[in-house]
C-alpha positions as CSV (number, residue, x, y, z in Angstrom):
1,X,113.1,47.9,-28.2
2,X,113.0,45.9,-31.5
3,X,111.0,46.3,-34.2
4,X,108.1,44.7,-35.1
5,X,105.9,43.4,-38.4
6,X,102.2,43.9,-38.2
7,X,101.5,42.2,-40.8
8,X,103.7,39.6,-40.3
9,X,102.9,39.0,-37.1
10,X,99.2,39.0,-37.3
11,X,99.8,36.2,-40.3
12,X,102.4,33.6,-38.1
13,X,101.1,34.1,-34.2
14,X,98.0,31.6,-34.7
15,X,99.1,29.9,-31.6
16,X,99.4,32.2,-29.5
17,X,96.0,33.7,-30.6
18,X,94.4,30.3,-30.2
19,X,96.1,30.1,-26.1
20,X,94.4,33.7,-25.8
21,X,90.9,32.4,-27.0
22,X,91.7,29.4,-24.3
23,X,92.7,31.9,-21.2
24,X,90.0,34.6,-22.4
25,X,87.1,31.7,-21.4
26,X,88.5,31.8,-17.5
27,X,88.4,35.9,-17.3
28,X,84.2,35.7,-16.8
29,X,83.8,38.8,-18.4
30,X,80.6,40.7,-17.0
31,X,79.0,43.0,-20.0
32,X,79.6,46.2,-18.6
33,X,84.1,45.3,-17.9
34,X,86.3,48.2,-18.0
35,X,88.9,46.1,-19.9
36,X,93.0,46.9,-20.2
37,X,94.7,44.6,-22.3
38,X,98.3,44.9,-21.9
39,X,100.1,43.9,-24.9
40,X,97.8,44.2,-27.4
41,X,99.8,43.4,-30.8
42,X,97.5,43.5,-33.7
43,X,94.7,43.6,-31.8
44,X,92.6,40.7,-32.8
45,X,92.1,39.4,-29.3
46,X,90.8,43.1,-28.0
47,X,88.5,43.1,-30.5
48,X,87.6,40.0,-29.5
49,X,87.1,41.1,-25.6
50,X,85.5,44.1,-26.8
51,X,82.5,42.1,-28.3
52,X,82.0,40.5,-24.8
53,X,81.6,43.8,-23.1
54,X,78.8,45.8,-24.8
55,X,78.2,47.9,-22.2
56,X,81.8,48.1,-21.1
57,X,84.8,49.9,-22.5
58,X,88.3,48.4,-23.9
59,X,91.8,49.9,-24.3
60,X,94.6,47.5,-25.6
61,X,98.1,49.3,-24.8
62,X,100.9,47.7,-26.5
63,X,104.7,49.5,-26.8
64,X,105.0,49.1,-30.5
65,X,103.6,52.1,-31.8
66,X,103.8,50.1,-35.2
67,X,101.5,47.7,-33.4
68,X,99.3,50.1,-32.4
69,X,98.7,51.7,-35.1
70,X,97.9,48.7,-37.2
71,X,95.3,47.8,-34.2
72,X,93.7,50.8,-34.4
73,X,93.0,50.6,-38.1
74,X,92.1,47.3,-38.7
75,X,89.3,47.0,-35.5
76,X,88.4,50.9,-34.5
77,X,85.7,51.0,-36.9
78,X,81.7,51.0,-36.0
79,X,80.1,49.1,-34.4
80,X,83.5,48.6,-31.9
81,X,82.6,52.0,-30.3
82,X,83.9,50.9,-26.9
83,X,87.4,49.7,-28.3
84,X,90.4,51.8,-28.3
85,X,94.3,51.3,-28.7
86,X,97.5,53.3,-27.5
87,X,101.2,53.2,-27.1
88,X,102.3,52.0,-23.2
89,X,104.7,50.4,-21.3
90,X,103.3,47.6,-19.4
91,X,106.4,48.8,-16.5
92,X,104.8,51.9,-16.4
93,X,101.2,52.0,-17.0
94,X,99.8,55.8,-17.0
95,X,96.4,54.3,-15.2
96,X,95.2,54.7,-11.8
97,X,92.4,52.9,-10.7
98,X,90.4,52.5,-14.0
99,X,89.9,49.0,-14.9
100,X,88.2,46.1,-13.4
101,X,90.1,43.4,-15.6
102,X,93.7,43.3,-16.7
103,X,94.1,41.3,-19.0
104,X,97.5,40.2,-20.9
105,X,98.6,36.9,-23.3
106,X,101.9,36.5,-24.3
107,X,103.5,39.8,-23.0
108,X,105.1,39.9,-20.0
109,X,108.1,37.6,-20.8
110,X,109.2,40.8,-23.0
111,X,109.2,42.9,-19.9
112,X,112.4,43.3,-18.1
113,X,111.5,44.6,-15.1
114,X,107.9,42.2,-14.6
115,X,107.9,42.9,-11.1
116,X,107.2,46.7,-12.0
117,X,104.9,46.1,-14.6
118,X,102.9,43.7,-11.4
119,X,103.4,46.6,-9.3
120,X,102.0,49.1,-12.8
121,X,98.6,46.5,-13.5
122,X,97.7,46.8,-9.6
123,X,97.4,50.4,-9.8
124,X,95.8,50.5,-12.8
125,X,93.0,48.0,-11.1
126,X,89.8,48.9,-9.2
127,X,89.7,47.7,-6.0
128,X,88.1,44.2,-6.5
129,X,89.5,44.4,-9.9
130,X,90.9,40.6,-11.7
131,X,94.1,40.3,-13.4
132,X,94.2,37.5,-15.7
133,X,97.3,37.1,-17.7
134,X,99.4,34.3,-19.5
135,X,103.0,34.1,-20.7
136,X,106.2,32.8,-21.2
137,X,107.3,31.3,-18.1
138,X,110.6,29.3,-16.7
139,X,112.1,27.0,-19.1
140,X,110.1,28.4,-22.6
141,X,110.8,27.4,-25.4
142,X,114.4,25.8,-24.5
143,X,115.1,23.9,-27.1
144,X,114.5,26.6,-30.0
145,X,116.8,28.6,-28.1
146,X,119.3,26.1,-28.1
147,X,119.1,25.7,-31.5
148,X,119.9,29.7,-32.4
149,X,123.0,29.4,-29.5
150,X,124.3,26.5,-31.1
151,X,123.7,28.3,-35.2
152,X,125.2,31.2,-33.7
153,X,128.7,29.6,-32.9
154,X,128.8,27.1,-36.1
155,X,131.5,28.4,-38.3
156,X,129.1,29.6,-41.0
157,X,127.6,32.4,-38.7
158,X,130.5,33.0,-36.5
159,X,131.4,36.3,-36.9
160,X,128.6,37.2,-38.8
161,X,126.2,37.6,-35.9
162,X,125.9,41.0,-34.1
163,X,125.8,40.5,-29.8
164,X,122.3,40.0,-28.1
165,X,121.4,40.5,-25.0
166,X,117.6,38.4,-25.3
167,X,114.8,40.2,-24.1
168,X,113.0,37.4,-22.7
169,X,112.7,36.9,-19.1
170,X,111.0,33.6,-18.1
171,X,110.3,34.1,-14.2
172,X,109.2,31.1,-12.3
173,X,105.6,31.0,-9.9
174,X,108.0,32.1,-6.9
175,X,109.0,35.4,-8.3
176,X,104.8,36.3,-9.4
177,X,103.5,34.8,-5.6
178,X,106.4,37.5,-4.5
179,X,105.3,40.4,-6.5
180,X,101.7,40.1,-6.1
181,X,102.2,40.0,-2.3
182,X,103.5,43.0,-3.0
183,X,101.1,44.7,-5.1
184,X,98.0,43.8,-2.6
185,X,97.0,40.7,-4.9
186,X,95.0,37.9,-4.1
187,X,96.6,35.1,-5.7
188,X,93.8,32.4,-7.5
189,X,96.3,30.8,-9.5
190,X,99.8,30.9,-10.4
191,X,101.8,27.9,-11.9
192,X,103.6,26.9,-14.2
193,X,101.2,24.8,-17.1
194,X,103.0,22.9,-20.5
195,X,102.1,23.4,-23.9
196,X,102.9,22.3,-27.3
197,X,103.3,24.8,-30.1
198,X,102.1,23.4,-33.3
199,X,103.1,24.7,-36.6
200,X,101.4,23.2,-39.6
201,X,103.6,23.1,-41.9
202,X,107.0,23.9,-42.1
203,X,106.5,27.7,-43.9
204,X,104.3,28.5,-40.6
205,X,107.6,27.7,-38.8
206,X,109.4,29.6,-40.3
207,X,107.1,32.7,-40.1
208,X,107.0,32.2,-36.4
209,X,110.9,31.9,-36.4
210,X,111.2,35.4,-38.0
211,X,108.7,36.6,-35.8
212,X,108.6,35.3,-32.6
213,X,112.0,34.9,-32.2
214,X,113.0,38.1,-34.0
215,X,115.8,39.8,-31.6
216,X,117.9,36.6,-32.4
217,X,116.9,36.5,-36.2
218,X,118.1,40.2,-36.9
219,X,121.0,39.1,-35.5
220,X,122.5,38.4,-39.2
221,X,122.8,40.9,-41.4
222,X,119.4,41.8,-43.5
223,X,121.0,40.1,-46.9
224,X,121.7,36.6,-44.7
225,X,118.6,37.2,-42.5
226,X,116.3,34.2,-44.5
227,X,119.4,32.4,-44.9
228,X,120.0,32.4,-41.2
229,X,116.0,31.9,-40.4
230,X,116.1,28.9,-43.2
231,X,119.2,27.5,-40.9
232,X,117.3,28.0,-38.0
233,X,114.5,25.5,-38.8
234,X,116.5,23.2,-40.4
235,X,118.8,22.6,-37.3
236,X,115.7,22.6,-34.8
237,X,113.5,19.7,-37.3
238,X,116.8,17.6,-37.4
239,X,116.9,17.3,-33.7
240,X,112.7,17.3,-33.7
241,X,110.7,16.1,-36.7
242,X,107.3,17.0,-37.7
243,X,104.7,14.5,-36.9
244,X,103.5,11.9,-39.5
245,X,100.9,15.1,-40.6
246,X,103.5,17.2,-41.3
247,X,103.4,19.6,-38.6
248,X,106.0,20.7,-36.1
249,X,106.2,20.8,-32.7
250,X,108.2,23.1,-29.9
251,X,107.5,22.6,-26.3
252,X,106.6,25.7,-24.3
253,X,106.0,26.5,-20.5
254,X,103.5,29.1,-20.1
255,X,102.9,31.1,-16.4
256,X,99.3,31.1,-15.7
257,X,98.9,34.0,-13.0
258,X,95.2,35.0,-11.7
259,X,94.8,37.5,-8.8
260,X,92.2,40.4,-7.4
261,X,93.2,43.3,-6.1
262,X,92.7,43.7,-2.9
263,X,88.8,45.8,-1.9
């Protein structure tokens, strides 16, 4: 498991907190949910849910206890009486038959086995319940991560770098149809949809380098780590330059996946 940054997090993952706001306004959240949100991070977008659900409940499970506790203290605080956070496993959720909505935003990709964690949400569903999640899905991100492969065997870094197995896993809609068959899900919607990630400037870039992209970044040694970052986003704007504002732009694929469980 690597290690993550609250703080720093919370400060250079606008995008993906803007997608969440956009996948939150197809989950039709009824005022009395019983809301898991797998993957919490820092917690903003639970908060969020928990304001929709006043006479509901909300736990946000992430498996950075760092994460956790950072959520916890920034957003358990009255009035959010119904909001709670703790440390889980989305491959192994400790839940049975509790929550009418799982809900999950840029998550799943970090799971290695996803077809457990499909076979983990199910359980944790109600009969009837929704699952409404969004991620990385096939062919994320490519180009950044050509551009860390190709740093990684340019004769400044070579050698320098410690191995890395990545810990994303970018599945297409094939494998989720197969392992919500599997779980007893009706499938709504599962597809592949493209986005564009849009940094501002080019110091927002290089926060979401370090953060979003951090088991290749702590690849160089800690005294080279900025160094390495700072090569980073100068390799990938060479090959794509910001637009005439100024801002950056990586293409993403997300996996939309929507399902009920069956009554």
């Amino acid at each position: 498991m690597y290690t993550w940054n609250p703080q720093d997090y919370a400060q250079h993952s606008r995008g993906q907190e803007a997608w969440a706001k956009e996948l939150l306004t197809q989950v039709e959240l009824r005022a009395d949910d019983v809301v898991l949100d797998v993957g919490c991070g820092d917690g903003r977008n639970t908060a969020t849910i928990a304001a929709s659900v006043p006479n509901g409940r909300v736990l946000g499970v992430d498996l950075s206890a760092d994460m956790v506790a950072h959520a916890a203290t920034q957003h358990c605080r009255p009035p959010a009486n119904n909001l709670r956070f703790a440390q889980a496993d989305a491959s192994s959720l400790p839940f049975e038959a509790e929550f009418s909505v799982v809900f999950s935003n840029a998550t799943l990709h970090w799971v290695a086995d996803q077809r457990a964690a499909v076979q983990s949400i199910a359980r944790a569903l109600r009969p009837g319940g929704r699952f409404v999640a969004q991620f990385g899905g096939q062919g994320n991100c490519a180009d950044a991560i050509a551009t860390f492969e190709k740093l990684a065997a340019d004769l400044r870094w070579r050698g320098l770098l410690t191995p890395v197995t990545a810990p994303y896993c970018f599945h297409s809609p094939a494998d989720y149809e197969r392992w919500l068959q599997e779980a007893r899900m009706q499938i709504l919607e599962c597809r592949l949809i493209p986005k564009d990630m849009v940094h501002d400037n080019h110091a927002a870039f290089l926060g979401w380098l370090r953060t979003a992209w951090h088991p290749y970044t702590s690849r160089a040694p800690l005294d080279l780590r900025d160094a390495f970052v700072a090569d980073a986003a100068d390799s990938y704007i060479a090959s794509h330059p910001p637009d005439e504002h100024g801002r950056i732009h990586v293409s993403s694929v997300r996996l939309q996946v929507r399902a009920r469980k069956a009554e």
